[in-house]
Biopython code that builds the backbone (N, CA, C, O; Angstrom):
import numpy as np
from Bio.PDB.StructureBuilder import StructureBuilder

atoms = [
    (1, "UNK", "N", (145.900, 33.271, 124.492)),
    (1, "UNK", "CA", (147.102, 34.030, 124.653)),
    (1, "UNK", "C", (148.048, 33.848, 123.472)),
    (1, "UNK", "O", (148.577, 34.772, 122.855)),
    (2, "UNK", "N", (148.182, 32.674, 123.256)),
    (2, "UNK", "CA", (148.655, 32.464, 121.912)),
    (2, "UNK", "C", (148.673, 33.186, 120.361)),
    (2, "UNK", "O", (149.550, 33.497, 119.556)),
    (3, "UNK", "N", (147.111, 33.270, 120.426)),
    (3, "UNK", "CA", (146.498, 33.944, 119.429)),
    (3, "UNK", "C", (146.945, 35.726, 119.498)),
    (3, "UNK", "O", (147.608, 36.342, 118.663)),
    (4, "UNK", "N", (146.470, 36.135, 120.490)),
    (4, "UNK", "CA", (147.064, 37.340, 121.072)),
    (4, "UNK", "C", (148.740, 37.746, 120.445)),
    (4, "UNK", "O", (149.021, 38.833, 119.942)),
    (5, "UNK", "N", (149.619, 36.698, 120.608)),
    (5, "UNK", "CA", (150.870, 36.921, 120.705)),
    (5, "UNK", "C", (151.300, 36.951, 119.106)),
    (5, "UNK", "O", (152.315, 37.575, 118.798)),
    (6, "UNK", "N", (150.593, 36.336, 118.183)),
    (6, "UNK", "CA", (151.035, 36.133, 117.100)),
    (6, "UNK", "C", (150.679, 36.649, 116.341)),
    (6, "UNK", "O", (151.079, 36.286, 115.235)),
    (7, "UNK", "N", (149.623, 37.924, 116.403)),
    (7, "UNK", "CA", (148.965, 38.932, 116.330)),
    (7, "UNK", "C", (150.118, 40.048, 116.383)),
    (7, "UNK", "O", (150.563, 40.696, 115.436)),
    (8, "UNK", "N", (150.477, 40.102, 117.706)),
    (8, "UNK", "CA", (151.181, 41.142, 117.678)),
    (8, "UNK", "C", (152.768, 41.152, 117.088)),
    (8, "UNK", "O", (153.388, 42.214, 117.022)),
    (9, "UNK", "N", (153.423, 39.741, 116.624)),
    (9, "UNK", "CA", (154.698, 39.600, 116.125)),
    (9, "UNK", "C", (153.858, 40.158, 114.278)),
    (9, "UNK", "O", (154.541, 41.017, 113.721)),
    (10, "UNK", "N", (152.773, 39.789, 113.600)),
    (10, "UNK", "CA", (152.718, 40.277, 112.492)),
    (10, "UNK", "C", (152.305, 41.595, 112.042)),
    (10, "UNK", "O", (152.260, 42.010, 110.884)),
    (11, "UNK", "N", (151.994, 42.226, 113.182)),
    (11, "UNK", "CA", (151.666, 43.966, 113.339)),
    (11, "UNK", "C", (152.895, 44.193, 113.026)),
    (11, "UNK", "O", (153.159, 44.538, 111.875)),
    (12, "UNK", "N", (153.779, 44.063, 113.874)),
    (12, "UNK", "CA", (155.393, 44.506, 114.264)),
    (12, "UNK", "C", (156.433, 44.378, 112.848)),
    (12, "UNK", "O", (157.316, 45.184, 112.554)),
    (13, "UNK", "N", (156.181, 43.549, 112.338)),
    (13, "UNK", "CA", (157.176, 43.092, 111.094)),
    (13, "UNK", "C", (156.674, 43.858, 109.912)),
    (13, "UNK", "O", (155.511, 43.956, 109.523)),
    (14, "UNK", "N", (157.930, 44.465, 109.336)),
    (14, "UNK", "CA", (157.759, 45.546, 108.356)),
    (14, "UNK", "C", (157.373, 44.691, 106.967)),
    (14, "UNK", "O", (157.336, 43.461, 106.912)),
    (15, "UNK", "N", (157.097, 45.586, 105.876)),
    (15, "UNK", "CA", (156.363, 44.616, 104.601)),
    (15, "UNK", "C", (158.066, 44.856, 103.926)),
    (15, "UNK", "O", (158.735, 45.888, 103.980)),
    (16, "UNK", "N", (158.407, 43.639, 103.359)),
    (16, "UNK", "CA", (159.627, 43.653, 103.081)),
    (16, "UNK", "C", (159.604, 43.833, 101.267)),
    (16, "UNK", "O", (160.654, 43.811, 100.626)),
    (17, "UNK", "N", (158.719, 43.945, 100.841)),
    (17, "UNK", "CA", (158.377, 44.297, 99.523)),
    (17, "UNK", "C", (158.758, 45.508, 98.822)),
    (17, "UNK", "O", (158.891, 45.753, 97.623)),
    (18, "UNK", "N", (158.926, 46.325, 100.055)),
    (18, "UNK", "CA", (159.203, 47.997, 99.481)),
    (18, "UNK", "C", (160.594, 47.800, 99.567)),
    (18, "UNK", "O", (161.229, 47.336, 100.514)),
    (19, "UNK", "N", (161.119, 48.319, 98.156)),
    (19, "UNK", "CA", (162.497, 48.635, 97.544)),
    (19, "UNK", "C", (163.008, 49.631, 98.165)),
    (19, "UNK", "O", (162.068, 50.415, 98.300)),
    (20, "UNK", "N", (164.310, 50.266, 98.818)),
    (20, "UNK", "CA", (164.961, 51.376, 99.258)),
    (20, "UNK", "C", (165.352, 52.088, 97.830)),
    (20, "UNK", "O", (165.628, 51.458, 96.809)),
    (21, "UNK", "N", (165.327, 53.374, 97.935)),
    (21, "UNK", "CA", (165.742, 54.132, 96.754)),
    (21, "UNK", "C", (167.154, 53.928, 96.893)),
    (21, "UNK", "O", (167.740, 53.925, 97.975)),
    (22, "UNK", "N", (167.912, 53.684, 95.294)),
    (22, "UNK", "CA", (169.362, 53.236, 95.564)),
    (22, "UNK", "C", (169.882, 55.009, 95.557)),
    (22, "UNK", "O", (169.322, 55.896, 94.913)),
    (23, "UNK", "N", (170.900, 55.153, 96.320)),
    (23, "UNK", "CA", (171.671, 56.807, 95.649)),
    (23, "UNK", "C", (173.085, 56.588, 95.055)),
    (23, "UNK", "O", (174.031, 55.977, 95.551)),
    (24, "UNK", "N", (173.015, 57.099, 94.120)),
    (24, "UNK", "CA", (174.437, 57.041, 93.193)),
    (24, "UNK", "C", (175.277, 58.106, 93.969)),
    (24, "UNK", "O", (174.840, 59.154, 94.445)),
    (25, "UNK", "N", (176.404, 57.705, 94.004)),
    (25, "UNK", "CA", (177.611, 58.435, 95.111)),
    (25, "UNK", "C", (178.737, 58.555, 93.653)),
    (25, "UNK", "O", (179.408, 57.785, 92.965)),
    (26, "UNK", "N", (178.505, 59.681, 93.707)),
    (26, "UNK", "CA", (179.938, 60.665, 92.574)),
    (26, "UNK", "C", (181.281, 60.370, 93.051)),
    (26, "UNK", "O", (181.737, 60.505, 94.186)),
    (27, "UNK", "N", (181.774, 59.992, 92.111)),
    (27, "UNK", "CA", (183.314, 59.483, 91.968)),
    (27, "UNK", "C", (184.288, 60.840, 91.282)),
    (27, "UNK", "O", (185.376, 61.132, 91.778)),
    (28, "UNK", "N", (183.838, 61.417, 90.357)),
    (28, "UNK", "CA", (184.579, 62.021, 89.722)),
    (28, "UNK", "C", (184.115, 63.401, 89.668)),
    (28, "UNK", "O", (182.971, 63.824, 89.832)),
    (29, "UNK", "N", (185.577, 64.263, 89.320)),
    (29, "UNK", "CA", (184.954, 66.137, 89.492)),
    (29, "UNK", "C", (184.163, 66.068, 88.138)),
    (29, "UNK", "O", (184.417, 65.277, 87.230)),
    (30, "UNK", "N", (182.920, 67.245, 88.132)),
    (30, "UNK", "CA", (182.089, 67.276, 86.846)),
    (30, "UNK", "C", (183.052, 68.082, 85.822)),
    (30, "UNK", "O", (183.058, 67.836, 84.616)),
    (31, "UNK", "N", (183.874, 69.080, 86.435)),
    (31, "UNK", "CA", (184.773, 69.724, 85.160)),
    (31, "UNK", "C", (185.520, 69.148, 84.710)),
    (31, "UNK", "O", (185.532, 69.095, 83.480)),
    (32, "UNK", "N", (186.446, 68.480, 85.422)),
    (32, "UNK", "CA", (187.805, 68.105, 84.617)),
    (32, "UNK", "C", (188.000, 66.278, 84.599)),
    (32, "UNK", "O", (188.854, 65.738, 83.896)),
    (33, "UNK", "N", (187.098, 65.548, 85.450)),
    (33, "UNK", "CA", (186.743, 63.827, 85.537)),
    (33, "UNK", "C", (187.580, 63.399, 86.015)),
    (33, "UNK", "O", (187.869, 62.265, 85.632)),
    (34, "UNK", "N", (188.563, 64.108, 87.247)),
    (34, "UNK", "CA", (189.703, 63.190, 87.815)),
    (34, "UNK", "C", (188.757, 62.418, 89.074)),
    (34, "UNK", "O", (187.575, 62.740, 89.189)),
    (35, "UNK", "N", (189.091, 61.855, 89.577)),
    (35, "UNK", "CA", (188.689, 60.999, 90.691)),
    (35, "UNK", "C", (188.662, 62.031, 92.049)),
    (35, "UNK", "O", (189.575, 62.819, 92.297)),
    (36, "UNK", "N", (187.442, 61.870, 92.874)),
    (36, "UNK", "CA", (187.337, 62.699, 93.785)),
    (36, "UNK", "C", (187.671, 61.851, 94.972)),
    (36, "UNK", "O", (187.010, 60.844, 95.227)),
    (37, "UNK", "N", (188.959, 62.345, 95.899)),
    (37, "UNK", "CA", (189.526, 61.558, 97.405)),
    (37, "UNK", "C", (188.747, 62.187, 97.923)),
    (37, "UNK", "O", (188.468, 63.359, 97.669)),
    (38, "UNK", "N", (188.060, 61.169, 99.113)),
    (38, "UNK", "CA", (187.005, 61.621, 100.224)),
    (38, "UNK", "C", (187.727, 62.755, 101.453)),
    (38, "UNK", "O", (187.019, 63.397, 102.229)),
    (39, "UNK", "N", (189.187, 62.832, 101.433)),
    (39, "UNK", "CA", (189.615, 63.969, 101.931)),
    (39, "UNK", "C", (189.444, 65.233, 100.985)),
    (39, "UNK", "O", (189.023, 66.302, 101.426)),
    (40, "UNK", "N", (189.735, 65.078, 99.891)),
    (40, "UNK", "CA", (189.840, 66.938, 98.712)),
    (40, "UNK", "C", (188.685, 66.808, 98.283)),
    (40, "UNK", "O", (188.416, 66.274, 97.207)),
    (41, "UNK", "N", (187.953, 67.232, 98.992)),
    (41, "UNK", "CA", (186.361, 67.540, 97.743)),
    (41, "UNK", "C", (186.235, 68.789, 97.949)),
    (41, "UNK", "O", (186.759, 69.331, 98.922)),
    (42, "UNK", "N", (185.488, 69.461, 97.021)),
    (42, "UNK", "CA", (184.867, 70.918, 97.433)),
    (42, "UNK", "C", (183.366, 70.726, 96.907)),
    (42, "UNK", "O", (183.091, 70.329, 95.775)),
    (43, "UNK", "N", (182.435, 71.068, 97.898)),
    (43, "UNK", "CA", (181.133, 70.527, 97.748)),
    (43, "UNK", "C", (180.503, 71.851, 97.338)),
    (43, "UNK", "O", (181.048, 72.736, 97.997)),
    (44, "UNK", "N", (179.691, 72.290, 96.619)),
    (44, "UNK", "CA", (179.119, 73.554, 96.252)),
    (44, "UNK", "C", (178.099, 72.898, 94.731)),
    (44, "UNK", "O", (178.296, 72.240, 93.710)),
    (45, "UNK", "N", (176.826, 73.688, 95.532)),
    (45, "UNK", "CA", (175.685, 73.312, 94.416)),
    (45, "UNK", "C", (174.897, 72.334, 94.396)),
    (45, "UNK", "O", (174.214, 72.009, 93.424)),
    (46, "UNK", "N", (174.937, 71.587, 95.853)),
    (46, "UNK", "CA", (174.484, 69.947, 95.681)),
    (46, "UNK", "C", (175.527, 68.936, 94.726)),
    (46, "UNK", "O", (175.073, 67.792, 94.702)),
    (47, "UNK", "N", (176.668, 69.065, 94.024)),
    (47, "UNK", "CA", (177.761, 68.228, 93.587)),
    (47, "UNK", "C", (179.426, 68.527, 94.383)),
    (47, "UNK", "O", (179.999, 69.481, 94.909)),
    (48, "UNK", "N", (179.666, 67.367, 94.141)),
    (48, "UNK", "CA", (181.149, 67.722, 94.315)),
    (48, "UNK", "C", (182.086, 67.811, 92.787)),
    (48, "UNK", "O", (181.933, 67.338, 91.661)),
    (49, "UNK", "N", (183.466, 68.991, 93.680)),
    (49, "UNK", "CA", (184.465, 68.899, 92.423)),
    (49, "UNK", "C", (185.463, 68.783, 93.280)),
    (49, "UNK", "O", (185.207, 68.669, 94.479)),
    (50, "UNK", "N", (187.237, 68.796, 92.654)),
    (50, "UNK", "CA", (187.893, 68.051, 93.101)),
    (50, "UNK", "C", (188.625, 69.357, 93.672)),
    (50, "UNK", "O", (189.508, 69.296, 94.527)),
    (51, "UNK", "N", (188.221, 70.379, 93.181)),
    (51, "UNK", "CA", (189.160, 71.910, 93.692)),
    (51, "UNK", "C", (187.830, 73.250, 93.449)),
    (51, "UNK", "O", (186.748, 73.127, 92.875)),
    (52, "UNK", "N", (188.343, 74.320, 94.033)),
    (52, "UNK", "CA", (187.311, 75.394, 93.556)),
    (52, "UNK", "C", (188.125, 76.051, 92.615)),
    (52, "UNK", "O", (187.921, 77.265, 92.598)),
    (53, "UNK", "N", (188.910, 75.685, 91.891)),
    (53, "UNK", "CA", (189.125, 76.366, 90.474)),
    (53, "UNK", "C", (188.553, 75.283, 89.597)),
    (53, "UNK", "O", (188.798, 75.480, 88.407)),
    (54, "UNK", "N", (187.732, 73.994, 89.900)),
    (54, "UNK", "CA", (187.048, 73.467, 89.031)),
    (54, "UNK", "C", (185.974, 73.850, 88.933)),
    (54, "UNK", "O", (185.413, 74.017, 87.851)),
    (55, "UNK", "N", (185.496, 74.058, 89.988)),
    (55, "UNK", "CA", (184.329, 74.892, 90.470)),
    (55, "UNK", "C", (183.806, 75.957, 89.558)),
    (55, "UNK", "O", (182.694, 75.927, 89.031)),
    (56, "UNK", "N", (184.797, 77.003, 89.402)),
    (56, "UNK", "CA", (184.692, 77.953, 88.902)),
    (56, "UNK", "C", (184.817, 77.626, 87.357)),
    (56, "UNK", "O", (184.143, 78.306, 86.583)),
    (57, "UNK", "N", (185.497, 76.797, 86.944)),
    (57, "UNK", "CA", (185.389, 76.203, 85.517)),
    (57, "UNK", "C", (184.073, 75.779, 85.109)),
    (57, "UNK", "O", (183.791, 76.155, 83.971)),
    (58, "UNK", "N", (183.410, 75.280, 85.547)),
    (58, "UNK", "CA", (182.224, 74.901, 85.285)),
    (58, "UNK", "C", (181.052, 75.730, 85.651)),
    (58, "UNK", "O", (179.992, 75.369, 85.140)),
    (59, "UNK", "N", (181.014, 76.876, 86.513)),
    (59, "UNK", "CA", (179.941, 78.227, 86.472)),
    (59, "UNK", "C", (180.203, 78.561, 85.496)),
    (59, "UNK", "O", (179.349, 78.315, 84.644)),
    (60, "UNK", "N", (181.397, 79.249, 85.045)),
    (60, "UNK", "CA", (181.848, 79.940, 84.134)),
    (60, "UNK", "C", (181.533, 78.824, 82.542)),
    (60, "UNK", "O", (181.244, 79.579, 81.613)),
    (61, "UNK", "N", (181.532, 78.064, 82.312)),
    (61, "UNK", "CA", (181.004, 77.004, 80.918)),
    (61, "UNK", "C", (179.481, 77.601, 81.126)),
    (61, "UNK", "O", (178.957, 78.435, 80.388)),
    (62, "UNK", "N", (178.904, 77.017, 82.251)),
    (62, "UNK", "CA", (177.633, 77.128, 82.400)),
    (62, "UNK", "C", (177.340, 78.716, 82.147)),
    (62, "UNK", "O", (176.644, 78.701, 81.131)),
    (63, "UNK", "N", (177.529, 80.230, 82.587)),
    (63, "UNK", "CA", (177.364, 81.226, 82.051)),
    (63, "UNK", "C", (177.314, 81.418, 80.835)),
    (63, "UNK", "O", (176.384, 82.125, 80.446)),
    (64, "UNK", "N", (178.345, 80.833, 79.739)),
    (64, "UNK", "CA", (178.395, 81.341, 78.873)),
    (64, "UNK", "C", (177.349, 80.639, 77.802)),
    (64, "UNK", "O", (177.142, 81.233, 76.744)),
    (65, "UNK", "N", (176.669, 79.349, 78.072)),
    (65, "UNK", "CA", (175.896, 78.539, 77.609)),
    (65, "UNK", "C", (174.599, 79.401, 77.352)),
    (65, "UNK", "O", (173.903, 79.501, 76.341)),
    (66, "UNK", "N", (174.516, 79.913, 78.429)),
    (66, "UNK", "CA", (173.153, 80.474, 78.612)),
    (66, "UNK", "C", (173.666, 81.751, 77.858)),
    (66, "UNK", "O", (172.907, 82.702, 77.667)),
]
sb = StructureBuilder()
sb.init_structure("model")
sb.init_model(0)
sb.init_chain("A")
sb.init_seg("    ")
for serial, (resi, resn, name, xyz) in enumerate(atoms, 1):
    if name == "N":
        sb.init_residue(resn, " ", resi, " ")
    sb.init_atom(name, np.array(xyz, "f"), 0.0, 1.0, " ", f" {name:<3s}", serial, name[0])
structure = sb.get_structure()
């Protein structure tokens, strides 16, 4: 029974070897680099900016690039 039991505590226990992917958490708007408050964000595109006239600052860079 013993054997049994100690069996099943090393099934159960995860391999602690595997690393979690770290995620970098954005601090700052990409147009203008002020600091983004977790109340004013405007999220659009998969990033945040700190207003949607930054927003639009930075489509508009990006249009004309291309």
């Amino acid at each position: 029974m013993a054997a049994e039991e100690t069996k099943q505590e090393t099934l159960v226990t995860p391999p602690e070897t595997q690393a979690k992917p770290t995620i970098e958490i954005q601090t700052n708007c990409l147009a203008c680099g002020k600091p983004i408050r977790k109340l004013k964000r405007y999220y659009r595109d998969g990033k945040f900016y700190c207003s949607k006239k930054c927003w639009i600052k930075k489509v508009k860079t990006k249009q004309e690039k291309q």
